[in-house]
N, C-alpha and C positions, 0 to 999 in steps of 0.2 A: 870132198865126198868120196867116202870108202867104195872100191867097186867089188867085194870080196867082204859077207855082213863075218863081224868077230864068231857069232855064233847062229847059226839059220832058225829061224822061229817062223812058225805057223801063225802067219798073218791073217786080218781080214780087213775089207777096204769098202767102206759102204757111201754110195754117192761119184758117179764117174764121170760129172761134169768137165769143163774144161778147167778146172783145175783136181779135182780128184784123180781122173782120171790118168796124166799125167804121174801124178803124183804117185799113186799104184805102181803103176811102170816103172819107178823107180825101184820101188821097194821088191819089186820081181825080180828085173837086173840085177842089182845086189843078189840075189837068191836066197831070197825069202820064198816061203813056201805060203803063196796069198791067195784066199777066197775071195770073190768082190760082190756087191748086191747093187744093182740099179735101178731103180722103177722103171723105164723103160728095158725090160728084159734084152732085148736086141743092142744093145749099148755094150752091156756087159757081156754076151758072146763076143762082140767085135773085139773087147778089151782078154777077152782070155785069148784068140785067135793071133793078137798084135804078141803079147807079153806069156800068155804060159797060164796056169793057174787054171782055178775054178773058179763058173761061178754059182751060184746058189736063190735060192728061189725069194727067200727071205731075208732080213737082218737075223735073224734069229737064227735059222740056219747059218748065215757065212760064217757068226760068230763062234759058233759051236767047234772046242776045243781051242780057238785061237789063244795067242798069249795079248796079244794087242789088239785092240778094233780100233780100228781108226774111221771116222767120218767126214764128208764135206759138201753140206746139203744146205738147203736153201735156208729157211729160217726155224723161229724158233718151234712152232710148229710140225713143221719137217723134223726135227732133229728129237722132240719129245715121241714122233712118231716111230722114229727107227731107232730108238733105245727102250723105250717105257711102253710104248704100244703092244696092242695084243701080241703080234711078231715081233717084237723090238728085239736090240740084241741080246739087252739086259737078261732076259728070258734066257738063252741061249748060251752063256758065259759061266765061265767055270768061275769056283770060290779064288779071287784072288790074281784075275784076270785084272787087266786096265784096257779104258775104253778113253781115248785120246779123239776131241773133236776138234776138227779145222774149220768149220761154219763158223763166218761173221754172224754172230745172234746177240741178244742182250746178255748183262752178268748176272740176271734176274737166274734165266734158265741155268745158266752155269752151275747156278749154288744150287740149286731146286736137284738139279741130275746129279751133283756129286753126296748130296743128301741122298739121294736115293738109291745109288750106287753102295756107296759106303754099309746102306741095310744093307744089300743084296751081298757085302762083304766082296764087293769091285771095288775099284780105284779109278777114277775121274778126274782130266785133267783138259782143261778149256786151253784152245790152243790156234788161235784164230792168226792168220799168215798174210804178211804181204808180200808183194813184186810181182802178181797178173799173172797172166797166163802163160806171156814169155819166162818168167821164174820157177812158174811151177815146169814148165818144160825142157827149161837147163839146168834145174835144182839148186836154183840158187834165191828159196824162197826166206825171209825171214818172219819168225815163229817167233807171237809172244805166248807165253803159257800162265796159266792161274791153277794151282793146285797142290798138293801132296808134292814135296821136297824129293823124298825115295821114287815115287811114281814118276816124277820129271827125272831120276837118273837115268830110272828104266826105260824111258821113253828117248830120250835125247842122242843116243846112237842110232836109235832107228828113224828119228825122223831126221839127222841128221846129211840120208841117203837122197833128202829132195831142199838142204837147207844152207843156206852157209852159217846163220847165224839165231842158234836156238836158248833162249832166255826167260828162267823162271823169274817172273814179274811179282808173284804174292801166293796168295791165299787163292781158292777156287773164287772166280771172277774177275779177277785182277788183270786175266792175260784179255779179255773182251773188252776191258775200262783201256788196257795201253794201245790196242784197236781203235778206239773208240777216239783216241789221241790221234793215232795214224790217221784216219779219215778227218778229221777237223785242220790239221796240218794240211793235209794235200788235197782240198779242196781250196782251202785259201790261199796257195801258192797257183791253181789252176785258173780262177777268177782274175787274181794280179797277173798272171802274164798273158791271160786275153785281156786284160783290158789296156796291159801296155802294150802289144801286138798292133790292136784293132788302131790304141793312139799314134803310135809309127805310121802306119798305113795311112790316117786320116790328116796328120803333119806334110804329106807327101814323102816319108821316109824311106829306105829300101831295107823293109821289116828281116831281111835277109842280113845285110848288112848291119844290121841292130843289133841283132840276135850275136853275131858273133863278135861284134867289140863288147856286148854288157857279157856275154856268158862265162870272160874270163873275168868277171870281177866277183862281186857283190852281190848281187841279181842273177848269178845262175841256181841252177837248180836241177832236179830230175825229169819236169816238165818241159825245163827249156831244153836241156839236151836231148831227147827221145822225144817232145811231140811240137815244140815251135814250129819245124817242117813244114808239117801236119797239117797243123794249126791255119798256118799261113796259105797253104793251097786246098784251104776248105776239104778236107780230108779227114774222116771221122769214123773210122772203123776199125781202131786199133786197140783191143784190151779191154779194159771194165767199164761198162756201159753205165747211163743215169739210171736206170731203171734199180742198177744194183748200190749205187751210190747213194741215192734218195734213199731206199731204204737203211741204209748203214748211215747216214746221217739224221734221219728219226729216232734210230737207236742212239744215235749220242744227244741227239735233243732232248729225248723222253729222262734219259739217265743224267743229264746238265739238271734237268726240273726237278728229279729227286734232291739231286744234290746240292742245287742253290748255284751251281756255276752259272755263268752268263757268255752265251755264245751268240751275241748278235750277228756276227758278220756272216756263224754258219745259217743262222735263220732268213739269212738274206741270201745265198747264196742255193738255199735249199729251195726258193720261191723261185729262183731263175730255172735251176735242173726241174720245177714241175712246169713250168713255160714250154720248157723241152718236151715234155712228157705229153701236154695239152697238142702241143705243134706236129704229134706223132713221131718224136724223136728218141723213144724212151730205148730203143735200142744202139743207139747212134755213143761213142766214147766218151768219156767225163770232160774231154779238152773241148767237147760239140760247145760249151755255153760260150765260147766265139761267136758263131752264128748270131745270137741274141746281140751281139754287137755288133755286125758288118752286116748282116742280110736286112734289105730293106724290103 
């Protein structure tokens, strides 16, 4: 991660959740010259107060003059809101600007905005990130991208500031379908090592001791290293919640049905995370579907 940007560009950062928000602060540090927009107004003071920067009342406004708008809001709704909306940025964005989104959404809307962009004579590039919230706040998130070849050059140093590893996957929609791969993987590795966790435990094992003779084999993973712990001491408040998972597994369910794939195991795993959700647990980490196994 460059801490000194090749050339300072008038940013803008719209969406300052716990990962946007982050994420901004990067591109501040670098010393980039960034606007940011959050619907909670009081968010985005606190985030110009931390990092520097303005913020601005609207998408439409932060966007005005920037070279890049970058986003990272909830779905796909949110996202058609603060681009194509009465204030969106689109409105806002000079002839020839790029509007780079980090929202997990469908590749539905991907195509829909980079068609719409491309009128407005912008450049659109769907760009949806993994590694949580710990990633977005050590910058070391990875970035699949769907879009415009030249648009991903332009882009790729500057996200670069919050990424270790940034990868044009296709055509616009393409970087939401390798998303879309991410979550169907790491839900299925979260399920298998609670259910082999909860089977240790219930062998009379010491799930401790388990964990560290399988982790150097075969059977480790990014689950077992960062959340078995966790896991093991009923502790469930670290990173991406079910609430955001469920929906990022709809998304890959709804897109499996277009396309004829078959993801049984996520359709069964996505009934446990709504158990969760039922149980009042829909803010509780993706490693919580433990619980559904040891809590009697």
């Amino acid at each position: 991660m460059t801490d000194i940007p090749q050339q300072k560009r008038k940013l803008a950062f719209i969406g300052l959740g716990v990962m946007g928000g982050p994420m901004a602060g990067h591109l501040a540090r670098a010393g980039h010259d960034v606007t940011v927009f959050n619907r909670t107004h009081s968010k985005a003071e606190a985030w110009v107060a931390k990092y520097g920067g303005k913020s601005a009342p609207t998408p439409r406004a932060a966007a005005a003059d920037a070279a890049i708008v970058f986003s990272c809001v909830g779905n796909d709704s949110d996202l058609r809101e603060v681009t194509v909306g009465e204030n969106g940025a689109f409105a806002g964005m000079q002839r020839g600007a790029l509007f780079v989104d980090h929202t997990t959404a469908s590749a539905q809307v991907a195509v829909e905005l980079e068609l719409a962009a491309r009128g407005a004579k912008l450049a659109f590039l769907d760009a949806p990130v993994s590694g949580g919230q710990a990633g977005a706040e050590q910058g070391v998130l990875t970035v699949m991208v769907g879009g415009d070849p030249a648009a991903f050059e332009t882009a790729r140093p500057v996200i670069a500031h919050y990424a270790r590893a940034v990868t044009l996957m296709g055509p616009a929609g393409a970087g939401q379908k390798t998303k879309m791969v991410n979550q169907i993987c790491v839900a299925g590795v979260i399920e298998g090592l609670a259910e082999g966790l909860a089977f240790a435990q219930r062998a009379g094992l010491d799930a401790r001791r388990v964990v560290e003779a399988i982790s150097k084999g075969a059977a480790t993973s990014w689950q077992m290293e960062n959340r078995s712990a966790t896991m093991i001491d009923g502790k469930f408040n670290f990173g991406f919640a079910v609430d955001l998972m469920r929906k990022d597994l709809r998304i890959a369910l709804e897109e499996a049905h277009a396309n004829g794939a078959q993801l049984p195991v996520i359709a069964l795993i996505d009934q446990f995370y709504a158990r969760l959700q039922k149980q009042g647990h829909g803010r509780l980490d993706t490693s919580s579907l433990m619980k559904l196994l040891v809590d009697k």
